[in-house]
C-alpha positions as CSV (number, residue, x, y, z in Angstrom):
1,X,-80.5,124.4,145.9
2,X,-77.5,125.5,147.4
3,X,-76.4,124.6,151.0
4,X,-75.9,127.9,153.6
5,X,-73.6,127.9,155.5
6,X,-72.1,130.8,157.1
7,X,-68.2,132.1,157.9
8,X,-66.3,134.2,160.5
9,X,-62.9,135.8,159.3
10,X,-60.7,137.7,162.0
11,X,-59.9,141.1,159.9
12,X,-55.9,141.2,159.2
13,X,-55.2,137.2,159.9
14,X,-55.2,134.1,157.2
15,X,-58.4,132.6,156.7
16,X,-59.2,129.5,155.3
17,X,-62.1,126.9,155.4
18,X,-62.6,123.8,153.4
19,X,-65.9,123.1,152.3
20,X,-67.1,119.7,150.8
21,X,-69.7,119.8,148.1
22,X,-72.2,116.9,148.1
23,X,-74.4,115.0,145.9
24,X,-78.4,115.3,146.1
25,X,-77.3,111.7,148.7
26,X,-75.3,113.4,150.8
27,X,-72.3,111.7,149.6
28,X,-68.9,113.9,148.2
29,X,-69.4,115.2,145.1
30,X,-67.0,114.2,142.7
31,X,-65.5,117.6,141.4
32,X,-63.3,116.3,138.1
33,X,-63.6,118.3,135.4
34,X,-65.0,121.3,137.3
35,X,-63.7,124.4,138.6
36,X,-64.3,126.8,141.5
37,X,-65.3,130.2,142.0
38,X,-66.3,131.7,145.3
39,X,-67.1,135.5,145.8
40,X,-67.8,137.5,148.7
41,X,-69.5,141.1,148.9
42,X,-71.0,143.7,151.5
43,X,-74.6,142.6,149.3
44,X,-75.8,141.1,146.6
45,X,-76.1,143.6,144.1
46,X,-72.8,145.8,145.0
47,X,-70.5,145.7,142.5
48,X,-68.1,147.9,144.5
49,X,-67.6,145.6,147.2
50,X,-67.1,142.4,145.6
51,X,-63.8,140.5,146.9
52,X,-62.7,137.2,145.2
53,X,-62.3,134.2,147.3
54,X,-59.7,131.9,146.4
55,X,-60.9,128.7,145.5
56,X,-58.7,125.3,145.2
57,X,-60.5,121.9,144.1
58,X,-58.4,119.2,146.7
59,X,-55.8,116.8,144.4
60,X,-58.1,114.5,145.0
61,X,-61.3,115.7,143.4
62,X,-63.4,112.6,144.4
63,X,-63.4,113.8,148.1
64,X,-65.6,117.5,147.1
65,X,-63.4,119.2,148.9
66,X,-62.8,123.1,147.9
67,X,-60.3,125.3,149.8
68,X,-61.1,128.7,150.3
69,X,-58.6,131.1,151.5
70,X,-57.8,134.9,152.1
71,X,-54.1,136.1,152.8
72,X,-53.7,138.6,155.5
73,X,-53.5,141.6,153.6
74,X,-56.5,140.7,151.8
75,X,-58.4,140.3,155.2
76,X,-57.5,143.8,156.2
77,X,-58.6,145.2,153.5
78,X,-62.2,144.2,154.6
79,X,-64.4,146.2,156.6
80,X,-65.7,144.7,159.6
81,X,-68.9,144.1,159.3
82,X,-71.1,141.2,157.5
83,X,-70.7,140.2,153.8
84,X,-72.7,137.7,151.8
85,X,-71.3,135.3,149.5
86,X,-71.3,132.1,147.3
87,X,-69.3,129.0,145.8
88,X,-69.8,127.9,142.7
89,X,-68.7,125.1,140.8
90,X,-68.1,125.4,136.6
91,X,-68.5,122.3,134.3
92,X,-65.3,122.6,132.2
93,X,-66.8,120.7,129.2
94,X,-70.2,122.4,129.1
95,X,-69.3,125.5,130.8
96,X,-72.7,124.6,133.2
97,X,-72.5,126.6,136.5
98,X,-73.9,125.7,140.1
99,X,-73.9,127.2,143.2
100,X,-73.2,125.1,146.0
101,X,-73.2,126.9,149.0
102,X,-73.7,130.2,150.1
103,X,-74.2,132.6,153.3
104,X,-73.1,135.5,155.7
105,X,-69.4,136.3,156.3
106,X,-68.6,138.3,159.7
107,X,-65.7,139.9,159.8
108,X,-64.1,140.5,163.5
109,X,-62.1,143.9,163.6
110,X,-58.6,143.7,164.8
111,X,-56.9,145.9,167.0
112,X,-55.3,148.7,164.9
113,X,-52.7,150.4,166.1
């Protein structure tokens, strides 16, 4: 079962938040030989809303730690309002997905000029 946890992102600025996948122990999750994917949309069936997260596994992939992270043009291109979304992780050998988190994105509006 995937962890929730949920995300605020300020509309038009960087975002970024490091997340750290653990093991049914609670310890880190050792993340060699997987890969990342997190995706965020307005719900879970849209198709027309979906927006890729980016998603880098630490240099040290014994720590769990994945990086998600928006630029600011990809920020302002969001609507504020809430979004759900998920991270999963891909087995590279066996191609064996898992979600490990997932949860509500609100995005603040900025001040538009």
């Amino acid at each position: 079962m995937a962890a929730v946890a949920n995300l605020i992102i300020d509309q038009g600025a960087s975002f970024s938040s490091d997340i750290t996948v653990k093991d049914a122990n609670g310890n880190a999750f050792n993340l060699t030989g997987y890969t990342a994917e997190a995706k965020m949309a307005k719900g879970y069936a849209s198709t027309r809303t979906r927006t890729i997260i980016t998603s880098t596994i630490a240099s040290d992939p014994t720590t769990g730690v994945v990086a998600l992270t928006l630029t600011p043009a990809q920020t302002a291109a969001l609507d504020a309002e809430r979004y759900v979304y998920d991270v999963e992780i891909t087995q590279t050998s066996s191609g064996s997905v898992t979600r490990v988190i997932e949860g509500i994105i609100t995005v603040r509006p900025n001040v538009t000029t």
